[in-house]
C-alpha positions as CSV (number, residue, x, y, z in Angstrom):
1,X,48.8,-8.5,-9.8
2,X,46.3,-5.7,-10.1
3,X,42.7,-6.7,-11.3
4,X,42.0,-4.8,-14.5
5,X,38.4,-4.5,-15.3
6,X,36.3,-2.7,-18.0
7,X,34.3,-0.1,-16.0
8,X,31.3,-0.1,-19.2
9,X,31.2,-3.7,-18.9
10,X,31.2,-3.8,-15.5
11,X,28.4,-1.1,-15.5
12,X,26.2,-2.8,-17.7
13,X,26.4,-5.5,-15.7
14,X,25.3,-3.4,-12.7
15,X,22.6,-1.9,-15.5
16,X,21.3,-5.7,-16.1
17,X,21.1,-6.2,-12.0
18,X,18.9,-3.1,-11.7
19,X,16.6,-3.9,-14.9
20,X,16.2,-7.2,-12.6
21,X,15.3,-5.6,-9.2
22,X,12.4,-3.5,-11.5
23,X,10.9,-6.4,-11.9
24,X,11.2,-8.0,-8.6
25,X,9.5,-5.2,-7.5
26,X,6.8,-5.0,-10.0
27,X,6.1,-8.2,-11.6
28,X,3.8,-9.8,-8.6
29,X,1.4,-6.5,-8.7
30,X,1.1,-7.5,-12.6
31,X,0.4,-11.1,-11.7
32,X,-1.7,-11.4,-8.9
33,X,-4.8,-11.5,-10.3
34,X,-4.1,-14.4,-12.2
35,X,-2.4,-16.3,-9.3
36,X,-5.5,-15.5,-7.4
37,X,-7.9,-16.8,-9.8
38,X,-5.4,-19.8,-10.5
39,X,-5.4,-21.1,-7.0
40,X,-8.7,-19.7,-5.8
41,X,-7.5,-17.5,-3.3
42,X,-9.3,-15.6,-0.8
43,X,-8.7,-11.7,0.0
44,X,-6.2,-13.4,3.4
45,X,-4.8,-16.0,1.6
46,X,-3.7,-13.5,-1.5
47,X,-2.1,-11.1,1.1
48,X,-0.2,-13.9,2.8
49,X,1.4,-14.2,-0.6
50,X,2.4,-11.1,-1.5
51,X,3.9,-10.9,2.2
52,X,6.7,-13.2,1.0
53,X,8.3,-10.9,-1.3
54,X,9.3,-8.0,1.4
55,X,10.2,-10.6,3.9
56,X,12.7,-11.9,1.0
57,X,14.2,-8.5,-0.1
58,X,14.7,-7.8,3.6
59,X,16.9,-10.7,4.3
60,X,18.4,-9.6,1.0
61,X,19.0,-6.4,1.7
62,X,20.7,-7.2,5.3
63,X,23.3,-9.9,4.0
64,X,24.5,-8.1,1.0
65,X,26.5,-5.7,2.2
66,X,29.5,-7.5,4.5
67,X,29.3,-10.3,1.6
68,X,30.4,-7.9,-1.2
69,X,33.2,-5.8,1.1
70,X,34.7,-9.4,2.0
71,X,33.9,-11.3,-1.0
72,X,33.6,-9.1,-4.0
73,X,30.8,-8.7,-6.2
74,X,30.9,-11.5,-9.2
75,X,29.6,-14.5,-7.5
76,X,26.6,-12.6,-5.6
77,X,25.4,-10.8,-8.5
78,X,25.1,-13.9,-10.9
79,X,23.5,-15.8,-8.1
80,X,20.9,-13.5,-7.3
81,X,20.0,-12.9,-10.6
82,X,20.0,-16.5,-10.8
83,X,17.5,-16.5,-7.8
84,X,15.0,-13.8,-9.7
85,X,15.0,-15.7,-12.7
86,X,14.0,-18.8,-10.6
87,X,11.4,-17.6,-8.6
88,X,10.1,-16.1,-11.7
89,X,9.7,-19.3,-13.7
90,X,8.6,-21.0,-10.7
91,X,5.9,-18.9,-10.1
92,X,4.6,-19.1,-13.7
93,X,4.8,-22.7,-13.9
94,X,4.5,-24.5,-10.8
95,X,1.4,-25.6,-9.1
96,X,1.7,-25.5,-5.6
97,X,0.7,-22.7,-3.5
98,X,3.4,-23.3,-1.0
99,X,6.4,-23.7,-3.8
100,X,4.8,-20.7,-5.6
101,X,5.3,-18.8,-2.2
102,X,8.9,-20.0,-1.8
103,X,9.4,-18.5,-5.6
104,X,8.0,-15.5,-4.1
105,X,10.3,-15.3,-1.7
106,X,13.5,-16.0,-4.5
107,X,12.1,-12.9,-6.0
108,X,12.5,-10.9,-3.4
109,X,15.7,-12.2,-2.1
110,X,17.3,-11.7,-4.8
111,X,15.7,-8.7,-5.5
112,X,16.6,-7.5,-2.5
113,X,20.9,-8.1,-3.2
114,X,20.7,-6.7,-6.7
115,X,19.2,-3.7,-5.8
116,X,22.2,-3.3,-3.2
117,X,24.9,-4.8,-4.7
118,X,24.5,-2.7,-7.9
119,X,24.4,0.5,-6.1
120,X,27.2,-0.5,-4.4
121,X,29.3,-1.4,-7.7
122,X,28.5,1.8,-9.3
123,X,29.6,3.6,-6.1
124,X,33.2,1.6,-6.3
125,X,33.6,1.9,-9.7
126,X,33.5,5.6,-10.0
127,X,35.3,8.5,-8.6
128,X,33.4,11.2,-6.8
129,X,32.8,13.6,-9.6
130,X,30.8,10.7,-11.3
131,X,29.2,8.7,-9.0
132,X,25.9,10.2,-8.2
133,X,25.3,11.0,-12.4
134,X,26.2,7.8,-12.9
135,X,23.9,6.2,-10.0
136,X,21.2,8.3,-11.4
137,X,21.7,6.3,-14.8
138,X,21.4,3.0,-13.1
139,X,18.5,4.0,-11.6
140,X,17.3,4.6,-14.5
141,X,17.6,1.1,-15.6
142,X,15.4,0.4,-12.5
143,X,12.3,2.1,-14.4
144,X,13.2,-0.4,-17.9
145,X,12.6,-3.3,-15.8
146,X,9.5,-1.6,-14.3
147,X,7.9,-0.9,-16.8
148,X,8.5,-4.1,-18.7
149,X,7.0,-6.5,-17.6
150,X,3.6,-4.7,-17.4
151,X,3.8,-3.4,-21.0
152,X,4.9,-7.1,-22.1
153,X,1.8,-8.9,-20.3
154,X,-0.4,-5.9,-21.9
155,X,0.6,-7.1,-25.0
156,X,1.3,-11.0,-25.0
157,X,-1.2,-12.0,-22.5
158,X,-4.0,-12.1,-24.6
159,X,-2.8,-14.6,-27.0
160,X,-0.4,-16.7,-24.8
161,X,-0.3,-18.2,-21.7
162,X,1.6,-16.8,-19.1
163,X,4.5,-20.0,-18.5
164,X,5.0,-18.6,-22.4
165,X,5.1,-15.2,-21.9
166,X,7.9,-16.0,-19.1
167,X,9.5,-18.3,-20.5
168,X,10.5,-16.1,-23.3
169,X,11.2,-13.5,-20.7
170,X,13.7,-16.3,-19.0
171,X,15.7,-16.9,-22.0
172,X,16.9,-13.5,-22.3
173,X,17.5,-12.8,-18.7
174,X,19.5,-16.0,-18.7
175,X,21.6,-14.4,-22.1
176,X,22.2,-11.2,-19.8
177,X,23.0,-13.1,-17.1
178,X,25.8,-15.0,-19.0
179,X,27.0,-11.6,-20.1
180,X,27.4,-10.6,-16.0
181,X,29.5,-14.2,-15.5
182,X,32.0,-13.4,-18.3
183,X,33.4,-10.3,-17.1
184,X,36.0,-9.2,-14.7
185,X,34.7,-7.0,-11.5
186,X,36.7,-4.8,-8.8
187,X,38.3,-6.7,-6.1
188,X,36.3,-6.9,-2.5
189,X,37.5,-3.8,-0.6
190,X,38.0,-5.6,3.0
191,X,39.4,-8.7,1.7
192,X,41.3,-9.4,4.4
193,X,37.9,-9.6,6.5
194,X,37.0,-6.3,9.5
195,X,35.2,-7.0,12.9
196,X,31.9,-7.0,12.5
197,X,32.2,-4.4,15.2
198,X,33.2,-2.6,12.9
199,X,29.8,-2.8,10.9
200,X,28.1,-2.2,14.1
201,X,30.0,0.8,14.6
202,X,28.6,2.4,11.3
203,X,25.0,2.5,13.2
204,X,26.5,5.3,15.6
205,X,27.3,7.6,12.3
206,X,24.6,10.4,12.7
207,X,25.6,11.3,8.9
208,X,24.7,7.4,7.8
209,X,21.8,8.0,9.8
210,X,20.5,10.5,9.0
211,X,20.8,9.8,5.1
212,X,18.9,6.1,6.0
213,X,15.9,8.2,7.5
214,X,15.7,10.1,4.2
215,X,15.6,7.1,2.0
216,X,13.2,5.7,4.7
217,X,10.8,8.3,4.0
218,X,11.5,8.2,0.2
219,X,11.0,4.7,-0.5
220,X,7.5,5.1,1.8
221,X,6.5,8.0,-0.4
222,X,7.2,5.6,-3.2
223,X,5.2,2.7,-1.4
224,X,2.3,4.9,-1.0
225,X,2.0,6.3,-4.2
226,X,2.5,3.1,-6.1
227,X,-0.2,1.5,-3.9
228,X,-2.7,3.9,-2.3
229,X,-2.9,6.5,-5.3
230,X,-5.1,4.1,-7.5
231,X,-7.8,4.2,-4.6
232,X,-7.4,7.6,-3.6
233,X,-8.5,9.0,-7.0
234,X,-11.0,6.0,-8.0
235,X,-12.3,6.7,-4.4
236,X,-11.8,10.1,-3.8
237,X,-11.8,11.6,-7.0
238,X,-14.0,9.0,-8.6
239,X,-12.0,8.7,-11.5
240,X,-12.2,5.3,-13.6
241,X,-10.0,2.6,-12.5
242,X,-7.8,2.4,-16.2
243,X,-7.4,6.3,-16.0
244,X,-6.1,6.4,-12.4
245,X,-3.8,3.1,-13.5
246,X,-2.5,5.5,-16.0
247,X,-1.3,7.6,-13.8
248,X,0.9,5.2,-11.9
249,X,2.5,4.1,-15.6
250,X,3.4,8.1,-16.0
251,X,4.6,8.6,-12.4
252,X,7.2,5.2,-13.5
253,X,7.5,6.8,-16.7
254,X,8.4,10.3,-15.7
255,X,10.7,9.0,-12.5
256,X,12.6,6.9,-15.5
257,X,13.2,9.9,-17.8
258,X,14.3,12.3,-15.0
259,X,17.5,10.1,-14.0
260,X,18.1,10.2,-17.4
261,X,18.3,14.2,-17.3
262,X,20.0,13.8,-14.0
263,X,23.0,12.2,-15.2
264,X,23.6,15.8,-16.8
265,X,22.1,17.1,-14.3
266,X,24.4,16.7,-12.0
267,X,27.5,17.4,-13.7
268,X,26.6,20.8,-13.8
269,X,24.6,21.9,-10.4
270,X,24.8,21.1,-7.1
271,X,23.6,17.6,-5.7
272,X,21.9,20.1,-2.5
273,X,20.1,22.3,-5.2
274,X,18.5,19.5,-7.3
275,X,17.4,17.6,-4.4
276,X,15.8,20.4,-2.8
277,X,14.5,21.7,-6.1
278,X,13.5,18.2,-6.6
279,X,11.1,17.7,-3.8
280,X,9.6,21.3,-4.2
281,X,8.4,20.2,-7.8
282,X,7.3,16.5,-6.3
283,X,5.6,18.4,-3.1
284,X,3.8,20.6,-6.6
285,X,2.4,17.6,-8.2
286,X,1.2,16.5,-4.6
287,X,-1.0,19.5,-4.4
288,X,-1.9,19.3,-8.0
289,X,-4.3,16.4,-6.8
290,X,-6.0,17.6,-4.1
291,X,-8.7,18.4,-6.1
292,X,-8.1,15.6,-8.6
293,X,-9.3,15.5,-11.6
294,X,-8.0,13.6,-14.4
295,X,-5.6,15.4,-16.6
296,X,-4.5,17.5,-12.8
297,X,-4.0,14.3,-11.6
298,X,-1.6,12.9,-14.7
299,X,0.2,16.3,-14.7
300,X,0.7,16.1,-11.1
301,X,2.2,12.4,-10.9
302,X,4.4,13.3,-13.6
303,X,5.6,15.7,-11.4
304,X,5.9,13.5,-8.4
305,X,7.7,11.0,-10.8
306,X,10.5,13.9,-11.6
307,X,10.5,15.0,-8.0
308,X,11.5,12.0,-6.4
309,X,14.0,10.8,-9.0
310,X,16.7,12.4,-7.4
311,X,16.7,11.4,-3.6
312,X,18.1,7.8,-4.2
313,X,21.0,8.3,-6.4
314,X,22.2,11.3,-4.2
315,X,21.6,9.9,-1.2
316,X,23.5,6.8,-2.0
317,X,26.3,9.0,-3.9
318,X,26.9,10.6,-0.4
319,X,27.2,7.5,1.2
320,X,29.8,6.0,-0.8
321,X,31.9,8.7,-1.2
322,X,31.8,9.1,2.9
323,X,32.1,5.2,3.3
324,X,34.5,4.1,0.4
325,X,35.9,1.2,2.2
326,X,32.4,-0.1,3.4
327,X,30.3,1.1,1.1
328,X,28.7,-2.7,0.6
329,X,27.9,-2.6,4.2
330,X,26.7,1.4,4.6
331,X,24.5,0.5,1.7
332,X,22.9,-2.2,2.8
333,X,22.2,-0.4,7.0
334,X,20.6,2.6,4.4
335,X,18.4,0.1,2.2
336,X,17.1,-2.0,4.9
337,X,16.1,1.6,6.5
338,X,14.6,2.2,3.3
339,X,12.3,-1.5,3.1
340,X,11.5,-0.8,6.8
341,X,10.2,2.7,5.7
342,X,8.2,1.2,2.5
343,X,6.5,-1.5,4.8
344,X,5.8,0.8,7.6
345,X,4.4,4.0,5.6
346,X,2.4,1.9,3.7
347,X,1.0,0.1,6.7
348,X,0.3,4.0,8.6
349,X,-1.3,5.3,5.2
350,X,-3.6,2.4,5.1
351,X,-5.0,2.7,8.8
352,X,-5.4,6.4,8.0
353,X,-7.1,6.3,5.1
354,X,-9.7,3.6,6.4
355,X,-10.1,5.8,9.2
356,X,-10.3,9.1,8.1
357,X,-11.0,9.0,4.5
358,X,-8.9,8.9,0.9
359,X,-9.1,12.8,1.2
360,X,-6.0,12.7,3.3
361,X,-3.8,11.0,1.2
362,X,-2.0,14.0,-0.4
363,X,-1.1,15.3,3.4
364,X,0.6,12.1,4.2
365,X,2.7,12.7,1.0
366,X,3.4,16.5,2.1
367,X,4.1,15.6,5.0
368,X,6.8,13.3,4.1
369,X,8.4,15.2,1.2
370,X,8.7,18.4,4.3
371,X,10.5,15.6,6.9
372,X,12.6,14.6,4.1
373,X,13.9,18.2,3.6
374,X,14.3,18.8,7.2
375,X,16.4,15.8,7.3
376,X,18.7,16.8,4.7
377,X,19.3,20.0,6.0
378,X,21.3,18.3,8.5
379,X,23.4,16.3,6.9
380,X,26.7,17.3,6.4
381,X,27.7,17.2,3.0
382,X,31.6,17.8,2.7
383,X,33.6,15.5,0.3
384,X,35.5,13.5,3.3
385,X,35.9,9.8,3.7
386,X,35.0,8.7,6.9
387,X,37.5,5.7,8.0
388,X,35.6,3.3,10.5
389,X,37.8,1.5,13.1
């Protein structure tokens, strides 16, 4: 009998997944100082925390794909949002520095699947002439759940504790959560099982490759500029510490509102123009702030927000429309490339800065946006399926 599911439902589930991974990614950067100050942390012992979260949407990252091509998506999305929600409360209400690291860790795990798994959904769900608009909207989603949970503990913090604050934050995310469990998905695509041979296999596509080396280099652009741009342009530029944080909230702001545009976007031009179009304007806000001042500064992350909204839902739009029968297990090889790149770059951009100075940070950036390009130009980009035996 053929599984009949409601493709809204199924992407606002996938909407509610990616609202989640925004603030896996966001909410221990918003918290920190008051986990610090909580357990009377030390510079070392602070960084030793925040380690836990990559090191959790890693392993996340890796196991997601072959579960959702041989088991579907249902069960793995409600328990990793499950997993968020847990390490969330745990880490607003438990005590103990090690279980606090452990709900770390749930964060990113869990993170780490829904940020796969719902950009694998989309992918299934729609046909070609839809997917990338469409993954562009989800992405979307991923900037709501961003910007959330900062704007929340602006405003509640003050006058409630923070167990209160995420508590409240719990009981919807459970609501939504009941929402996913309710509704019918698409079938898994290998349900019969394949070789893992066959996943291996997929590491000797150039095209799949090549695509994971772009997103490598796009999530370490976005890596750098969500952690290094605050100290270039307090050190560098000497502006105040709340103006240079306000530049990070328009960069999230502006990346948001240009995957909303994209979703027309991309109805009506090609994917190749906007992409390269894309990181021409991004590469524009870069030089905007070689000089930074402050209102050069905003303008230009604004810029960099619209520029690299595009790279991710493309990117990913070309891989599942090349790898429709694995596109669970192409997603996560190109994700995990992506983590590796954000860990890596940010790593580099640190040593070079404390070497040579903030002044470089803008070249790093350039430098990344041009490999990206160069990259690109060699992917093939026909409509074909590629069948992996």
């Amino acid at each position: 009998m053929e599984n009949r599911y409601n493709k809204i439902k199924v992407f606002i589930a996938a909407c509610i997944g990616m609202s989640f991974f925004g603030i896996s990614i966001i909410v221990l950067g918003s918290i920190l100082p008051i986990l610090s100050d909580k357990f009377a942390l030390n510079t070392a012992q602070t960084t030793s925390l925040v380690a836990f979260l990559p090191i959790g949407m890693l392993i996340g990252s890796v196991i997601f794909g072959p579960i959702v091509d041989q088991r579907g998506y249902k069960g793995l999305l409600i328990l990793s949002s499950l997993l968020v929600l847990a390490g969330l409360e745990g880490v607003a209400f438990l005590d103990s520095v090690f279980l606090v690291q452990i709900s770390i860790f749930l964060i990113g795990f869990g993170g780490g699947i829904l940020n796969g798994e719902t950009n694998a959904l989309v992918s299934v769900i729609y046909e070609d002439t839809k997917r990338n608009s469409m993954l562009s909207f989800l992405g979307a989603f991923y900037g709501l759940g961003a910007l959330g949970i900062p704007v929340l503990l602006s405003a509640f913090l003050k006058n409630y504790p923070l167990h209160q604050i995420f508590t409240g934050i719990g009981v919807v995310m459970f609501l939504l959560i009941i929402f996913c469990a309710v509704i019918k998905y698409p079938e898994a695509s290998q349900k019969q099982g394949f070789p893992i041979s066959a996943g291996f296999r997929l590491l000797k596509r150039q095209d799949l490759l090549l695509l994971s080396f772009i997103l490598f280099f796009q999530s370490g652009i976005e890596g750098v500029v969500n952690n290094w741009t605050v100290f270039y342009l307090t050190d560098f530029g000497f502006l105040e510490h709340s103006k240079a944080l306000l530049t990070i909230t328009a960069m999230t702001a502006s990346l948001t509102a240009a995957r909303l545009i994209l979703v027309s976007l991309l109805k009506r031009f090609s994917q190749n123009r906007i992409l390269n179009i894309s990181i021409l304007v991004a590469i524009a806000g870069v030089l905007l702030m070689i000089q930074p001042v402050y209102i050069t500064s905003l303008i230009g992350m604004m810029l960099v927000g619209f520029g690299i909204a595009s790279t991710f839902p493309i990117v990913l739009g070309i891989i599942g429309t090349k790898y429709p029968t694995m596109s669970g297990t192409a997603f996560s090889i190109a994700l995990v490339f992506a983590l590796l790149g954000n860990n890596i770059l940010n790593s580099v951009t640190g040593i070079w800065l404390d070497k040579s100075g903030a002044y470089v940070y803008p070249l790093i950036l350039v430098i990344c946006f041009l490999i990206i390009l160069l990259i690109y130009s060699r992917v093939k980009k026909p409509n074909q399926t590629v069948v992996v035996r």
